[in-house]
DOFI-29149 format. One record per atom (N, C-alpha, C): residue in three letters; x, y, z. Coordinates in pm, whole numbers, padded with zeros to 5 digits, always signed. Atoms other than C-alpha are relative to their C-alpha. Example, Ala and Ser with C-alpha at 12.3 -4.5 7.8 and 13.67 -1.06 7.14 Angstrom:
DOFI-29149
ALA+00089-00119+00000
ALA+01230-00450+00780
ALA+00090+00120+00000
SER-00082-00119-00006
SER+01367-00106+00714
SER-00077+00109+00073
end
This chain:
DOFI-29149
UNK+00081-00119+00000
UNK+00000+00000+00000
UNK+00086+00126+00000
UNK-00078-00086-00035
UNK+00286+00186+00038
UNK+00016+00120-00178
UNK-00006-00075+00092
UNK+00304+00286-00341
UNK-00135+00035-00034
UNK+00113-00101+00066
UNK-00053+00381-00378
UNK+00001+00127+00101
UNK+00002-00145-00062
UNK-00002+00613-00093
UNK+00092+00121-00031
UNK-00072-00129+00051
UNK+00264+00799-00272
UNK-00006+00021-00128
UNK+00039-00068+00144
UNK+00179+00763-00650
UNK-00163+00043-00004
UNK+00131-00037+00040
UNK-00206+00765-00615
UNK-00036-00137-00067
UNK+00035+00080+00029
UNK-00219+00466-00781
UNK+00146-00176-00065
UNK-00072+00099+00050
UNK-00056+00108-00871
UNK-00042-00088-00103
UNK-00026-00041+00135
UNK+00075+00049-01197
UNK+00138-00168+00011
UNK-00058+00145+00044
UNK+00138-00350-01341
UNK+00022-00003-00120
UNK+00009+00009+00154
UNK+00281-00418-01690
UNK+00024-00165-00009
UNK-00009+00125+00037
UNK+00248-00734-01849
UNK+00101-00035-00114
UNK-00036+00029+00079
UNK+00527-00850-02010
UNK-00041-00076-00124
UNK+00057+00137+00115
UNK+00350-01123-02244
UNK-00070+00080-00107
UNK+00044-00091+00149
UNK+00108-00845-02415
UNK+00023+00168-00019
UNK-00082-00218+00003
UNK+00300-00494-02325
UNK-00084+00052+00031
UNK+00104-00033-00042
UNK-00048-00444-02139
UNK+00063+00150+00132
UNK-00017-00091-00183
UNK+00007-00143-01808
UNK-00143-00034+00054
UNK+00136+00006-00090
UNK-00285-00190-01587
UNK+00034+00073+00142
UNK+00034-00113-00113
UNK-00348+00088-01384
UNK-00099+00003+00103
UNK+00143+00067-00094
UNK-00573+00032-01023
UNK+00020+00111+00090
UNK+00030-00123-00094
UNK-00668+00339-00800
UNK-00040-00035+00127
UNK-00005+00077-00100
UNK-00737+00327-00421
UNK-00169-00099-00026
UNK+00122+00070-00052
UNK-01105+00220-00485
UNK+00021-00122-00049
UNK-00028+00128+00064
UNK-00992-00052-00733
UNK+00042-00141+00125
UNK-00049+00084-00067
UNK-00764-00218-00488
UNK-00018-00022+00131
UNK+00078+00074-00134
UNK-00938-00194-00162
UNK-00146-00141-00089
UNK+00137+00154+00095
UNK-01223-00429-00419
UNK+00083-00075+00016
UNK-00065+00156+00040
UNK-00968-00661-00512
UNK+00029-00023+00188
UNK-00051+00023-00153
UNK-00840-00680-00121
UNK-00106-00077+00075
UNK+00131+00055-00073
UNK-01221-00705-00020
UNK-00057-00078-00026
UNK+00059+00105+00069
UNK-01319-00954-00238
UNK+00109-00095+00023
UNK-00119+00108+00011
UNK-00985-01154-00197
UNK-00031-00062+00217
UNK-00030+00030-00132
UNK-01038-01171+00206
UNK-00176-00042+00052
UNK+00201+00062-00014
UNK-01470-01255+00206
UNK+00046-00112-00034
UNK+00031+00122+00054
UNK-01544-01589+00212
UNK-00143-00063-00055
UNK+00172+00022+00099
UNK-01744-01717-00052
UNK-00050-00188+00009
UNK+00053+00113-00013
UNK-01790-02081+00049
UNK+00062-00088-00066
UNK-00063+00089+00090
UNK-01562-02208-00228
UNK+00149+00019+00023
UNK-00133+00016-00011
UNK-01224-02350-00155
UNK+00072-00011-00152
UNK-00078-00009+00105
UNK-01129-02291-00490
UNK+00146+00075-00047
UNK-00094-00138+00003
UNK-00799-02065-00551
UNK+00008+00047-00132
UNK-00046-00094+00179
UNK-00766-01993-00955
UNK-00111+00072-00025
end
């Protein structure tokens, strides 16, 4: 969290299709909040 608190946002490139994917704080508190709920399925992929 440390680099969204000083760029504003965090910033992934994909080597395979030269993609950037850019995620802001609301983005990545979702992914965080959705990664730490349990949804009943022991699935991981």
């Amino acid at each position: 969290m440390d680099i969204l608190a000083q760029d504003g946002e965090v910033a992934l490139h994909c080597d395979y299709c030269g993609t950037t994917y850019a995620f802001d704080e609301p983005e990545i508190k979702a992914i965080f909040a959705d990664a730490q709920s349990p949804s009943g399925d022991n699935t991981v992929h």
